[in-house]
N, C-alpha and C positions, 0 to 999 in steps of 0.2 A: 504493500500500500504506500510505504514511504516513497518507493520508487517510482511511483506514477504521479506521486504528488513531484516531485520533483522533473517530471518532465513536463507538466503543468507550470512550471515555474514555480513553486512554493522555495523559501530561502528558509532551513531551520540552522544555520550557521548562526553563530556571535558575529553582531559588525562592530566595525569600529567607535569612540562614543565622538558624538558632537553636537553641537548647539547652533540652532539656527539663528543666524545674523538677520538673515532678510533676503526676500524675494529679489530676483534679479528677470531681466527680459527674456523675453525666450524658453520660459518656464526654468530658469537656471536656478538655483540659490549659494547663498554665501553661507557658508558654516565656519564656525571651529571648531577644529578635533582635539580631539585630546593629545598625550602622549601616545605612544604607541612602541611597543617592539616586534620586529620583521625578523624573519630568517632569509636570506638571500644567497642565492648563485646567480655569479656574472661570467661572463664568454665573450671573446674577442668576434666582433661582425669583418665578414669574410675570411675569417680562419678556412686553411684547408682543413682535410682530414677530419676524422670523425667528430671534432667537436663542430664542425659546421657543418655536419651531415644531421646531425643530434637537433640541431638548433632547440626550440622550443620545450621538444617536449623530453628530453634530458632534462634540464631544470625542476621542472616540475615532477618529474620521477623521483630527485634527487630528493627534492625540499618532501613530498610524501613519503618517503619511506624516512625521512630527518621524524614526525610525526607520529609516525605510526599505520600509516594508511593501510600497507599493503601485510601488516604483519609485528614481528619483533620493530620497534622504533629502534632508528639507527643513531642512538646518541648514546653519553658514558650513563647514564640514569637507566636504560633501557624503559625510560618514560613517554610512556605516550602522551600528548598533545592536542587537544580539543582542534577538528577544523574549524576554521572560521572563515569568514565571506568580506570583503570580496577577492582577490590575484586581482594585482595592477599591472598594468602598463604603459610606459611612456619615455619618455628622453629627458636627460636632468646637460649640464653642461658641463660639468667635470665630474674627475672619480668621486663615490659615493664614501663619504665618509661615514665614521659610528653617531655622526646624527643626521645624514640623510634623508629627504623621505622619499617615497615612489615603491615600485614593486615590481615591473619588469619596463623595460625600455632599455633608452640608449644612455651611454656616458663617456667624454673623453676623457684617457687619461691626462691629470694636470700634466703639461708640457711638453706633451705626445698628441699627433694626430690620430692614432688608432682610438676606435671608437669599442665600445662594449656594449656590449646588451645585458639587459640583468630582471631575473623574477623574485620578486619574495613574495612570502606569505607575512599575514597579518597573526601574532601569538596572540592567544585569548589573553586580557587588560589582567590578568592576575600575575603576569609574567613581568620582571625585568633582563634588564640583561645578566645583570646575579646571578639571579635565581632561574631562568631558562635554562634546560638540561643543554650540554655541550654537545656540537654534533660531532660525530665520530668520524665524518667525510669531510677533509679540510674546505672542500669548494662551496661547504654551506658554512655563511656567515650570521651572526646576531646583530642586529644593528640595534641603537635606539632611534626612534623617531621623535622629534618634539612636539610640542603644540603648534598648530599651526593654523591661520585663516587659508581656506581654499574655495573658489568656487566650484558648483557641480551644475552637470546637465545630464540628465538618465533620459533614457532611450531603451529601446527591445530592438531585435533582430542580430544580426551575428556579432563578429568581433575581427570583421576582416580590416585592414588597415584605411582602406576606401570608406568603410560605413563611420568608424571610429574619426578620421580626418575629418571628417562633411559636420558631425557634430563638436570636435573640437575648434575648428574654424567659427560655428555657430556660438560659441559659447566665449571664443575670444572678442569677437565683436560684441557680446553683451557686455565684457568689460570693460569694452570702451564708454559705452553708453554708462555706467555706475562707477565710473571714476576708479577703477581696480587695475592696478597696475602688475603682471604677471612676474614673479621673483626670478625666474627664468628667461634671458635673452635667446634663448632659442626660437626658432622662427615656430617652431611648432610646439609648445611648451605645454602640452597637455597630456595628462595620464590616461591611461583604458583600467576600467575596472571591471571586470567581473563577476558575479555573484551565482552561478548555473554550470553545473556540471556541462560537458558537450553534447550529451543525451538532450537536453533540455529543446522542448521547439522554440525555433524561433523567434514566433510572434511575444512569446510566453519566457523569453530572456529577461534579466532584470541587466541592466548596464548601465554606467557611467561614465564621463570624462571629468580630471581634476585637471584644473589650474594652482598651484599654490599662489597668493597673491599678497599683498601690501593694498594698506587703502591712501590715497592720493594718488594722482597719475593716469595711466593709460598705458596699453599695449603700444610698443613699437610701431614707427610707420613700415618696418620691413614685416614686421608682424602682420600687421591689418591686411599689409599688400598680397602677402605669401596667403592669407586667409581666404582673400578675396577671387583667389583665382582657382582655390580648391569648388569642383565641381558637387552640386548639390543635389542633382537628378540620380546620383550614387543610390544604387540599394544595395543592402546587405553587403 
């Protein structure tokens, strides 16, 4: 029964906590999260050889069995780990440091052009980084996450990069309009979230994109521009 509620979209996962600031256009809203700590693996974008044959769903392998998903959890505790909802994605502008935020995307190394990609999960809010079991596979890392103002804009249907671009384009332009300036100079600074297994139908997805943000200011004019030319007739 749980299984079909979940292809329904039903979400019985922990989310992250936060507090609504206020409505934004475009059905967006402004929140604050809380603290937060992530477990992450990151991976160089266009590696040869098996780690770019792996891309995606290596990480995700990694960080579930870090958990517990598939079995014994693979950390020194042999402690299993509450899922929780949602896996992010996005691009940050250099390497992720232990207060980072984000959950999978891109990041350069500081003073390197090679770029990484990286997924975490969100640990249930009873965890620090203390007290988080230690993973046994060095390419899973703990991070902590801080408090932070972010905007969102939730949407259903897939998680292909086209469908996710069409609304984080959407959701930069609302920042323009609500005086929200993106803490990221990347031309595309917005995160994919997740909350639905791949089973899950389409229609019946729960998704998001984050901004982190600052209030005074505005998106870049290379932002708005790169925004503006992202195609909106994109489905799924």
């Amino acid at each position: 029964m749980n299984f079909i509620r979940m292809v329904f979209g039903v979400v019985n996962e922990a989310k992250p906590k936060y507090i609504l600031v206020r409505a934004l256009s475009e059905g967006a809203e402004l929140r604050s999260y809380a603290p937060m700590v992530v477990a992450q693996v990151e991976w160089a974008v266009g590696s040869s050889g098996p780690e770019q044959a792996e891309k995606q769903e290596k990480p995700f392998f990694l960080l579930a069995r870090y958990i517990g998903v598939f079995g014994k959890p693979e950390n020194t505790g042999d402690e299993a780990v509450a899922m929780t909802a949602p896996v992010m994605m996005g691009t940050a502008p250099q390497k992720m440091a232990m207060t980072a935020p984000v959950l999978l995307g891109s990041t350069a190394e500081a003073g390197s052009e090679e770029t990484r990609e990286f997924m975490r999960f969100v640990l249930p809010s009873s965890y620090t980084v203390e007290t988080a079991p230690t993973p046994s596979n060095p390419r899973v890392q703990i991070l902590a996450v801080p408090a932070k103002l972010v905007a969102a804009l939730g949407f259903s249907g897939g998680r292909s990069k086209a469908w996710t671009d069409r609304h984080g384009a959407i959701l930069l332009e609302a920042l323009a309009a609500a005086g929200l300036k993106p803490v990221s100079d990347e031309l595309e600074p917005w995160v994919y979230a997740g909350f639905n297994p791949p089973f899950t139908l389409p229609m019946f997805r729960m998704n998001e994109v984050y901004i982190d943000v600052t209030e005074g200011g505005a998106p870049s004019a290379a932002q708005l521009q790169h925004a503006a030319q992202i195609p909106r007739s994109t489905w799924w």
